[in-house]
C-alpha positions in Angstrom: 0.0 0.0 0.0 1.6 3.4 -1.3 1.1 6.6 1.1 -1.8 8.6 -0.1 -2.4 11.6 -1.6 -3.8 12.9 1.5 -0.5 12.3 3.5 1.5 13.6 0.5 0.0 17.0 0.0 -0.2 18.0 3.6 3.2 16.7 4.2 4.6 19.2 0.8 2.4 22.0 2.1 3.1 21.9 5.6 7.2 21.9 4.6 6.9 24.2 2.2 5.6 26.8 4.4 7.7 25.7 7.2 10.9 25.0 6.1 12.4 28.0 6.4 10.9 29.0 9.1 11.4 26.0 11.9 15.1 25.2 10.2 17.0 26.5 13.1 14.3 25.3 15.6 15.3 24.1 19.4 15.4 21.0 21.5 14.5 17.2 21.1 11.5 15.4 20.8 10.1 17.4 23.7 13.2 17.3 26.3 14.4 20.7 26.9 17.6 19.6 27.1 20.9 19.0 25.1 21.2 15.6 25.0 19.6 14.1 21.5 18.0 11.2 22.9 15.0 11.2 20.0 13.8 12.3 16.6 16.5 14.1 14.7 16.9 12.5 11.1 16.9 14.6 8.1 19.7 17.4 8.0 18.5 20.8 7.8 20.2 23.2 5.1 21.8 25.3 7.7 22.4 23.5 10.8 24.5 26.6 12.1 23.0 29.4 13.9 25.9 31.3 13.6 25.2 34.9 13.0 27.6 37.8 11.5 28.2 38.7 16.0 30.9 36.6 16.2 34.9 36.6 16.8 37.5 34.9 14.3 37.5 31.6 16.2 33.7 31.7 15.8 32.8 32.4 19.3 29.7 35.1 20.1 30.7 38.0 20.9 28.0 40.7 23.4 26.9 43.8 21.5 28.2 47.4 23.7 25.4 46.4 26.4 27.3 42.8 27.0 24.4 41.1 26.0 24.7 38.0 23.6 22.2 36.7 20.6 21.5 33.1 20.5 21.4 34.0 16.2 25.4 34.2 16.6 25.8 30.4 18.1 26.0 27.0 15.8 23.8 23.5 17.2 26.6 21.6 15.6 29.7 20.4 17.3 33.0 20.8 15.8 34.9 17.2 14.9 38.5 17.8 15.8 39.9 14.4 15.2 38.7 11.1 14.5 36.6 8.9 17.4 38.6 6.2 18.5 36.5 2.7 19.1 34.9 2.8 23.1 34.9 5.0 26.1 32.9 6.7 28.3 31.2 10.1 28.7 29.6 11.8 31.3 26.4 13.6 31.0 26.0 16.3 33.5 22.0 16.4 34.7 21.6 19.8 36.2 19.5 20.6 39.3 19.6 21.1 42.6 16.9 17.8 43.0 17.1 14.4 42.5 15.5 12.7 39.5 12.2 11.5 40.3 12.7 8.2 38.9 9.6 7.5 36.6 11.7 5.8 34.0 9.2 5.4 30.8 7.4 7.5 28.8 4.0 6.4 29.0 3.9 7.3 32.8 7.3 10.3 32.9 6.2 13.9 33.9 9.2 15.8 34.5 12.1 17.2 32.4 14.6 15.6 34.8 13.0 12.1 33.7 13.1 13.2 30.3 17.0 13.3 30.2 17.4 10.1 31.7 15.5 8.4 29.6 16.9 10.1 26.3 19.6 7.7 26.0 18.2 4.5 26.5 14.4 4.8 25.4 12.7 6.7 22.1 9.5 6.7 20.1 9.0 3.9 17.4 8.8 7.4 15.1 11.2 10.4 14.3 10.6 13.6 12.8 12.5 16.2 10.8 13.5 19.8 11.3 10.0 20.4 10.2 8.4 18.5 12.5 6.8 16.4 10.1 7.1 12.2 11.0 9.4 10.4 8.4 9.9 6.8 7.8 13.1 7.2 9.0 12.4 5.9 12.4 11.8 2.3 14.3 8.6 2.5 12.3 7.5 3.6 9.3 3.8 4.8 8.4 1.0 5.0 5.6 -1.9 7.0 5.4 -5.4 6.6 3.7 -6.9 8.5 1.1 -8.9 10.5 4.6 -6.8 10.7 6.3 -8.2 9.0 9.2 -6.5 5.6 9.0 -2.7 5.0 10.3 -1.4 1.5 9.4 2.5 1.7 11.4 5.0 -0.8 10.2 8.0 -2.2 12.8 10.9 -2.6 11.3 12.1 -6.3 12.4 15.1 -5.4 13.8 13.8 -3.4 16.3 14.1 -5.5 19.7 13.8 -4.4 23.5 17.1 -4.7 25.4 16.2 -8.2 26.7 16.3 -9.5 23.5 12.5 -9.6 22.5 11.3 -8.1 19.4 9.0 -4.7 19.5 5.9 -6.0 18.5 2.6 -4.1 17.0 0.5 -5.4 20.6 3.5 -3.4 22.5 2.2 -0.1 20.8 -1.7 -1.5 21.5 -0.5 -2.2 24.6 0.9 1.4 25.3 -2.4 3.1 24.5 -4.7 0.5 26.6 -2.6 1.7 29.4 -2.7 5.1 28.7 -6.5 4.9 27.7 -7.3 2.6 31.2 -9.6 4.2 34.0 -6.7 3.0 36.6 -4.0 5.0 34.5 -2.3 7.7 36.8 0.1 9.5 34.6 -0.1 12.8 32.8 -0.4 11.1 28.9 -4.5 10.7 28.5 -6.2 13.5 26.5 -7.0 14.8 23.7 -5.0 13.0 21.1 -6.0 9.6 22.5 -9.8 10.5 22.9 -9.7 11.4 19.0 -8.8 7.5 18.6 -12.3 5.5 18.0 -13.1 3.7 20.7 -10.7 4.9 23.1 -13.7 6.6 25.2 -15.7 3.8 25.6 -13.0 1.8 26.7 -11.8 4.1 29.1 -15.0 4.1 30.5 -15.2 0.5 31.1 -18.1 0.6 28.6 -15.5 -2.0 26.2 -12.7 -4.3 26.5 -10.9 -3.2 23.8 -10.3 0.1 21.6 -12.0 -0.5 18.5 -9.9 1.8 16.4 -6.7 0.0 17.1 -6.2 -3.0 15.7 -3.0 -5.4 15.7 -2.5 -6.9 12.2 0.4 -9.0 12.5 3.5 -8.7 14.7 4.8 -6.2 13.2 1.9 -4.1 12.0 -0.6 -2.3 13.6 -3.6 0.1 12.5 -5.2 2.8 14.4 -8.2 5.0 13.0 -8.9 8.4 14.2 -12.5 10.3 14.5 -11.0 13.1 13.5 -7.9 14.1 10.8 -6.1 16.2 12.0 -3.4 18.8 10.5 -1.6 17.3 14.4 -1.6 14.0 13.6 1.8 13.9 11.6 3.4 16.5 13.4 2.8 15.2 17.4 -0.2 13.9 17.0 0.3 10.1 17.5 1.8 8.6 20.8 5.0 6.7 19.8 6.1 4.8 22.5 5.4 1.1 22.5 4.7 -0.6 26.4 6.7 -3.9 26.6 3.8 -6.3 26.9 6.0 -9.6 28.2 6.7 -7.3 31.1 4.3 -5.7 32.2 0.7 -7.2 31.5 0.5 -8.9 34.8 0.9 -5.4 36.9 -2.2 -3.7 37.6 -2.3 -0.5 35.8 -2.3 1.9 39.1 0.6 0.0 40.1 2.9 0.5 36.8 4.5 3.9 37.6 5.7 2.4 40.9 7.1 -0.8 39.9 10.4 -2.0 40.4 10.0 -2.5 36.2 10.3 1.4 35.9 12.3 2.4 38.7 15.0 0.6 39.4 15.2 -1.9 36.1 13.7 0.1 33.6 13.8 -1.7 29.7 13.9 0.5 26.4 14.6 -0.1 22.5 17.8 2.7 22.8 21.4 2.6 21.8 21.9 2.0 25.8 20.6 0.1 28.2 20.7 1.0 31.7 22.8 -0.9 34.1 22.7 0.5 37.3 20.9 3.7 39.1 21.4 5.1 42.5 17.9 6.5 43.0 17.6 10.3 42.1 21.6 10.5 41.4 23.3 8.7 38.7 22.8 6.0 36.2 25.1 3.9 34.6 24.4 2.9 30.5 25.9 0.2 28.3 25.7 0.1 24.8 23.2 -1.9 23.4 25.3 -4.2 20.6 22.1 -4.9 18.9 20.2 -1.1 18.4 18.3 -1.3 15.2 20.5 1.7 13.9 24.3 0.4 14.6 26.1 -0.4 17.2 27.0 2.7 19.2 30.5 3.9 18.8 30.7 4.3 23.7 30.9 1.8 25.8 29.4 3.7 28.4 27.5 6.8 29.3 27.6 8.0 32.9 24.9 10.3 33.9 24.8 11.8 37.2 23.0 14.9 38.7 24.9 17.7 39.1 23.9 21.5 41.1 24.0 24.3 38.6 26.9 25.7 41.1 29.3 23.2 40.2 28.2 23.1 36.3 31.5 24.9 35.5 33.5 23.2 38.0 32.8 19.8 36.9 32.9 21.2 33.0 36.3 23.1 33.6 37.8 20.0 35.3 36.5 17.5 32.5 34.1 15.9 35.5 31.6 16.1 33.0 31.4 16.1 28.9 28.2 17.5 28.3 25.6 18.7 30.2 21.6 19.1 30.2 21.2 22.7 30.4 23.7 25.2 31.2 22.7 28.0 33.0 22.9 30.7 30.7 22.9 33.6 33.6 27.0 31.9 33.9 27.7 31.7 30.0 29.1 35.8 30.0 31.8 34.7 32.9 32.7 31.4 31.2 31.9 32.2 27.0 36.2 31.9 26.9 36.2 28.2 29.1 38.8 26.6 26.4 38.2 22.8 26.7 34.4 23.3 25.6 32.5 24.3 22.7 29.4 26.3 23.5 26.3 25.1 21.4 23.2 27.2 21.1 19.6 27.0 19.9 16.3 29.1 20.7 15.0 26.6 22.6 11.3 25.4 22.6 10.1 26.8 25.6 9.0 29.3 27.8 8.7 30.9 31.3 5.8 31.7 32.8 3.7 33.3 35.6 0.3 31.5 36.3 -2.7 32.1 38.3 -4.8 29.4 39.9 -8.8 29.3 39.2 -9.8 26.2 40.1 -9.0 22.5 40.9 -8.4 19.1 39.2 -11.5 16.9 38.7 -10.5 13.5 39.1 -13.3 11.9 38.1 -14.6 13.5 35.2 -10.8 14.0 34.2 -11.3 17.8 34.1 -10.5 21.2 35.1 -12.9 22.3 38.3 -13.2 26.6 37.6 -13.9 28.2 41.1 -15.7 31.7 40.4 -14.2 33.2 43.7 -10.7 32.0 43.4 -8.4 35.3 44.7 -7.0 35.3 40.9 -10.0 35.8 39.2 -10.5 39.5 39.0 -8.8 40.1 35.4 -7.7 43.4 36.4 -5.7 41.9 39.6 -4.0 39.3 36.5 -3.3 42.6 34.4 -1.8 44.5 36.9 0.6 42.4 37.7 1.7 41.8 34.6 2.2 45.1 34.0 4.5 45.6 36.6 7.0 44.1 35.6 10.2 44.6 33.5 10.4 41.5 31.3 12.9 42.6 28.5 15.0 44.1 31.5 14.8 40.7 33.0 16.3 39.0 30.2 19.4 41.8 30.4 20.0 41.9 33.8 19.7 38.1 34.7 20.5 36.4 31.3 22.6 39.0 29.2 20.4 38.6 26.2 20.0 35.1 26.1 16.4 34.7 27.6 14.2 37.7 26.5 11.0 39.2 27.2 8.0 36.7 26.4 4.8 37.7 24.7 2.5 35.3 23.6 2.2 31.5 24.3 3.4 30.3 21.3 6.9 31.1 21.8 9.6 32.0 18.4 10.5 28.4 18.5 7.5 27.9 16.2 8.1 31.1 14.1 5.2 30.3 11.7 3.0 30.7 14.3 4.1 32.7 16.8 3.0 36.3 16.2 5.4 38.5 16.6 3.2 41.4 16.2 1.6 40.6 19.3 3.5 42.8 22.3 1.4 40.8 24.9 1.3 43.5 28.0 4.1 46.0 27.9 5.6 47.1 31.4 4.1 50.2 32.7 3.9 50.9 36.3 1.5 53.9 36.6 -0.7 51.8 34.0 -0.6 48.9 36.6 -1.7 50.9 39.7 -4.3 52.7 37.7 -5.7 49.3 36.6 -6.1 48.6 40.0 -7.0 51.8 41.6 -10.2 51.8 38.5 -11.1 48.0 39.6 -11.6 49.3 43.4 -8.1 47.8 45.0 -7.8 50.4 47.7 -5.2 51.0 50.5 -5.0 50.0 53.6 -1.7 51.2 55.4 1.2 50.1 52.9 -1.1 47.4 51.0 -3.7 47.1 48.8 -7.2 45.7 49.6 -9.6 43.5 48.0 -12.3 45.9 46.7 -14.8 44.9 49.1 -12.4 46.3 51.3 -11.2 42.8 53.0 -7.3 41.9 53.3 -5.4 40.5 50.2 -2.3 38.5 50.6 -1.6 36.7 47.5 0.9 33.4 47.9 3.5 32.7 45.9 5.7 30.1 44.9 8.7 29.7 42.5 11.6 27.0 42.4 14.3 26.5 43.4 17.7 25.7 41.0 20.2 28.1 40.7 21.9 31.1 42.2 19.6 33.3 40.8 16.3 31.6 41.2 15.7 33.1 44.4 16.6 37.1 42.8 14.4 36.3 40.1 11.8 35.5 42.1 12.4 38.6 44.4 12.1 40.7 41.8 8.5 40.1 40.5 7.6 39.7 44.6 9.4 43.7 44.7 7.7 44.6 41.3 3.8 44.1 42.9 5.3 45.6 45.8 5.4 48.9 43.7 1.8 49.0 43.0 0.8 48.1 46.2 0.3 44.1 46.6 1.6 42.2 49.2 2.9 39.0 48.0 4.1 36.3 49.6 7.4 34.2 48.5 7.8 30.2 49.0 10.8 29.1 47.1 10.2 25.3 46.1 12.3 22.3 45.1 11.0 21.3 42.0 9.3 17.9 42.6 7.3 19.3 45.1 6.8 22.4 43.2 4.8 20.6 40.6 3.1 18.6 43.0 1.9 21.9 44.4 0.4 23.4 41.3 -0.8 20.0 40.4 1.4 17.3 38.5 -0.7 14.4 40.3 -3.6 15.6 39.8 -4.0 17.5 43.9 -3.9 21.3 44.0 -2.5 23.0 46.6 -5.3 25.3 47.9 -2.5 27.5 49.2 -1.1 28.6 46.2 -2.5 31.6 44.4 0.3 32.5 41.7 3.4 30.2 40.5 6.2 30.8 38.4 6.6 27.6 36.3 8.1 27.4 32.8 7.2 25.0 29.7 9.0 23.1 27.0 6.2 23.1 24.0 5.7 19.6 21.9 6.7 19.4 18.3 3.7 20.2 17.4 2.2 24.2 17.6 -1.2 23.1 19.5 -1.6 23.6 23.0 -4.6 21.6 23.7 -2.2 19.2 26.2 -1.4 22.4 28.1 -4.4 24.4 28.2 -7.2 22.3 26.7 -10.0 21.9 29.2 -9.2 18.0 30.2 -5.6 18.5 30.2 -3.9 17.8 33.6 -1.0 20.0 33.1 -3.4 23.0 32.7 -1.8 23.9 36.2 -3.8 27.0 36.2 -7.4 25.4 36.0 -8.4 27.8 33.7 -11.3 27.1 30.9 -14.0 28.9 28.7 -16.1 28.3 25.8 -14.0 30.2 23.1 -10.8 28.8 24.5 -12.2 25.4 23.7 -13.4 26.7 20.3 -10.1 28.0 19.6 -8.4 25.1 20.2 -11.0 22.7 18.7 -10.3 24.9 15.3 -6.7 24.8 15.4 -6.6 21.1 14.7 -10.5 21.1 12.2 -10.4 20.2 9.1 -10.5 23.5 8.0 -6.7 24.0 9.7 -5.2 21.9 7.0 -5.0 25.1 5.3 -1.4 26.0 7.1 -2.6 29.9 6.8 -5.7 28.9 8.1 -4.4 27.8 11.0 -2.3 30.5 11.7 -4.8 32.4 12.1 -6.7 30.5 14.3 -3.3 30.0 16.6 -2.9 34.1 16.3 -6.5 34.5 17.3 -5.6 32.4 19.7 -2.8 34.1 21.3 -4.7 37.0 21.2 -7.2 35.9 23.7 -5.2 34.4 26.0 -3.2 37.9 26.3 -6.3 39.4 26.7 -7.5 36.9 29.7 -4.0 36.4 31.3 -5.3 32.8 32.7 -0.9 32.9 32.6 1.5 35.2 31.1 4.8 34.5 29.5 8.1 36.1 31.4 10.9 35.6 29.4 11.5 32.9 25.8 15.1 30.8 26.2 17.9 29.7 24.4 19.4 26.2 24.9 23.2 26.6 25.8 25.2 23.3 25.6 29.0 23.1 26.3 30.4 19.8 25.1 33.9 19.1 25.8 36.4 19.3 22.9 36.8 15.0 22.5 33.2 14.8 21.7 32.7 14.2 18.0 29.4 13.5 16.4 26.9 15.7 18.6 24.5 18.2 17.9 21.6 19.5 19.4 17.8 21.2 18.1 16.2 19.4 15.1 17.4 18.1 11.9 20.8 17.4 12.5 21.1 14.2 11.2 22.9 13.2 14.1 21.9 10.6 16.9 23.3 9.1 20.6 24.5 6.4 19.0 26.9 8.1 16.7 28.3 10.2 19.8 32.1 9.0 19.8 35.3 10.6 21.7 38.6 11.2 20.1 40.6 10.1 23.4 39.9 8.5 26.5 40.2 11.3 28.8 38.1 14.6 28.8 40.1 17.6 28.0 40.7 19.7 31.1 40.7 23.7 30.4 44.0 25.7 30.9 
């Protein structure tokens, strides 16, 4: 059977009027991280990011202000010599807490996760620097003529690390999981609920999902209610659920299991040998990865406090790292054993208000009309107040900058850059309170009924500067008159707060959280009104509208949906349920015996390819 017409046409459109556009794009299959763990394949034209701000040896060089453009960097690594056969790297995980330890991606919900299962896990599909899935992966795909119908083909060399094949009732098995009333993990929404059948089954109503349907062992077909223009750019969950394992473990008891935490299995270029529990883990390569035997022996990933990032990078501790703090790249741009890589990464901060709770049973946001937050003007106000663009300068010397809309320039399609989202204006700020009735009382503002308003905060914890970042949106609602208070939070218990597992804190009013965006441009899975990581708890009608038409038929017109996504933007500015603080870049430094390593989309390049040109790291002078 030949790939339709249907898949065809969308997939030229789509990279016609994307390809220029999302060439330079950041970050991998959802990590925000450096380390490539999935879905790079076809090379972009220009997989340098290097800009005309840079010195003879090709480092970025800061403008007169000493601030830095992430235009000026390259998301390719150097080779200066040939890889010799074996060693070992070590991949720096940064943060100041341990891993959680939810080791598989049908049940992971934190970034920290994400990176440890980058190198010895991925999805059975990659995607190029267009975010469009190839048949370049574990799997390949075919389409029919509506679009509707996926039949996913295995390629037969494609085995777990124990030796058994990947078969098409693992990927059935993954979305009965998912798709079970017992299922605790962040993964059920929208894009399984547009698989037929999936409903019913989750609601005990059927045994199986009627739209999925095993064909042979290597084959299996799923058929959607609706096409979408998401389905082939995020749209389809990837990651099979090894069946021999784990169909004899109640489904509520999965994420727990011994399976997952201490011995968990992949189809990666390594296989994990050893983990000390929220601190390190130990990887062999896997001889028999469907691409080639890696060129390691051994990856050695450990966590790592962004104090001691350049410590351990200086001193050839560690090769590469998951994120460097970019507040330290001015002081360390010159460190001469590393080569800095940089990419405008997919992601975003972000300060959010809560409305509302989780609904466990009806798997929904719970809206509470007399939540502190839910005065618009109160949300306006304090997003007015502060200094966003002086944020990114004075913290991040250019390299985070102010944020505007919730589709951030990763996506530069279909972020509108028109858009200036709320501009900083003080006066504006206390007027917009002073109009909406916020009085005085002493030093601090009152609700307008005249009652006492303290509004709690919390931010996390991470670096030397999480705490003065915080401090300074805390001192900039100080300046029109709220009193706010600060809870600086480690960052497992952070998200449990604002709601990861599903239990609000009732406590917290405002958070400052930040978000990595999927491949794909719609945010249903982070603001739809049945997604769990819609921390804020914040629906209406037209947001579900909006949404809804971003992935309609109609949206397979890619200017079509623009619109709708600008629209879009548009109205979340203008009913702040969260506003964006500052848009990153991605810094990587990767010691100078790397070889083979790249970071963002398209590169061409994968973990198994990584290879070191001599034993020991190079230490800087």
């Amino acid at each position: 059977m030949k790939k339709s017409s249907w898949s065809r046409s969308w997939q030229v459109v789509l990279m016609l009027t994307l390809v220029l556009a999302l060439a330079a794009c950041s970050s991998n299959g959802g990590n925000n991280s450096a380390n490539p763990g999935t879905g790079n394949n076809t090379p972009s034209e220009n997989t340098s990011n290097q800009g005309e701000n840079s010195t003879d040896d090709g480092k970025p060089k800061p403008d007169a202000d000493g601030n830095f453009n992430i235009a000026d960097f390259s998301n390719v690594k150097t080779n200066r010599g040939e890889p010799i056969q074996g060693g070992s790297i070590t991949f720096g995980l940064v943060g100041d807490s341990p891993f959680e330890g939810t080791l598989n991606y049908n049940f992971y919900s934190g970034a920290p996760d994400a990176e440890v299962l980058g190198w010895f896990d991925e999805g059975l599909l990659t995607w190029d620097s267009n975010y469009v899935y190839t048949n370049d992966g574990a799997a390949t795909y075919e389409v029919s003529e509506d679009g509707r119908t996926f039949t996913f083909t295995i390629r037969d060399n494609v085995n777990w690390h124990d030796g058994v094949p990947v078969t098409a009732e693992d990927w059935e098995f993954a979305h009965e999981v998912i798709s079970h009333p017992d299922y605790n993990g962040p993964r059920y929404g929208s894009d399984f609920t547009n698989i037929e059948g999936v409903v019913e089954y989750h609601e005990g109503k059927a045994d199986k999902i009627s739209g999925i349907k095993v064909l042979n062992d290597k084959q299996l077909q799923i058929t959607y209610i609706n096409s979408t223009p998401s389905l082939l750019t995020g749209g389809v969950w990837t990651y099979p659920l090894a069946k021999h394992i784990f169909k004899d473990i109640p489904v509520a008891d999965i994420a727990a299991s011994p399976q997952v935490r201490q011995n968990p299995i992949g189809i990666g270029p390594f296989k994990v040998e050893s983990i000390v529990p929220g601190e390190s883990v130990v990887y062999k390569k896997n001889t028999d990865y469907w691409r080639g035997e890696p060129l390691l022996d051994e990856v050695i990933l450990k966590v790592i406090p962004a104090t001691t990032v350049v410590q351990e990078l200086r001193s050839g501790g560690v090769d590469l790292v998951s994120d460097f703090p970019v507040d330290q790249y001015p002081d360390n741009a010159d460190m001469s054993n590393v080569e800095f890589l940089g990419v405008i990464d997919r992601a975003y901060s972000y300060i959010g208000f809560k409305f509302g709770t989780w609904d466990a049973e009806k798997k929904e946001i719970a809206m509470n009309p007399d939540a502190k937050m839910a005065d618009i003007n109160l949300r306006k106000a304090m997003w007015q107040a502060v200094d966003n663009d002086q944020v990114g300068k004075k913290f991040y010397k250019g390299l985070r900058w102010g944020g505007t809309t919730l589709i951030p320039p990763s996506h530069p399609d279909f972020h509108d850059a028109s858009n200036p989202g709320i501009t900083f204006d003080l006066e504006a700020a206390k007027k917009t309170l002073d109009d909406a009735g916020y009085g005085y009382d002493g030093e601090w503002r009152t609700n307008p009924d005249g009652s006492p308003l303290e509004i709690n905060f919390i931010s996390m914890t991470g670096s030397d500067i999480s705490e003065p970042l915080a401090q300074y949106y805390v001192q900039s609602w100080a300046a029109i008159g709220l009193k706010v208070n600060l809870e600086m939070v480690e960052f497992n218990t952070f998200y449990t707060k604002v709601g990861s597992e599903g239990t609000d804190d009732p406590n917290v009013d405002v958070y400052m959280g930040a978000w990595t965006v999927g491949i794909d441009v719609d945010p249903t899975g982070l603001y739809g009104r049945d997604a769990l990581y819609n921390f804020p708890r914040w629906a209406s009608d037209e947001n579900d509208r909006l949404l809804a038409d971003g992935v309609s038929e109609k949206s397979f017109d890619v200017e079509y949906r623009k619109s709708v996504y600008k629209e879009w933007q548009k109205y979340m500015v203008e009913q702040i349920p969260v506003f964006p603080t500052l848009y990153r870049s991605l810094l990587s430094p990767v010691n100078e015996r790397i070889v083979n390593y790249a970071i963002g989309d398209g590169t061409g390049l994968y973990p198994y390819q990584i290879g070191v040109t001599q034993d020991k790291p190079v230490v800087a002078k």
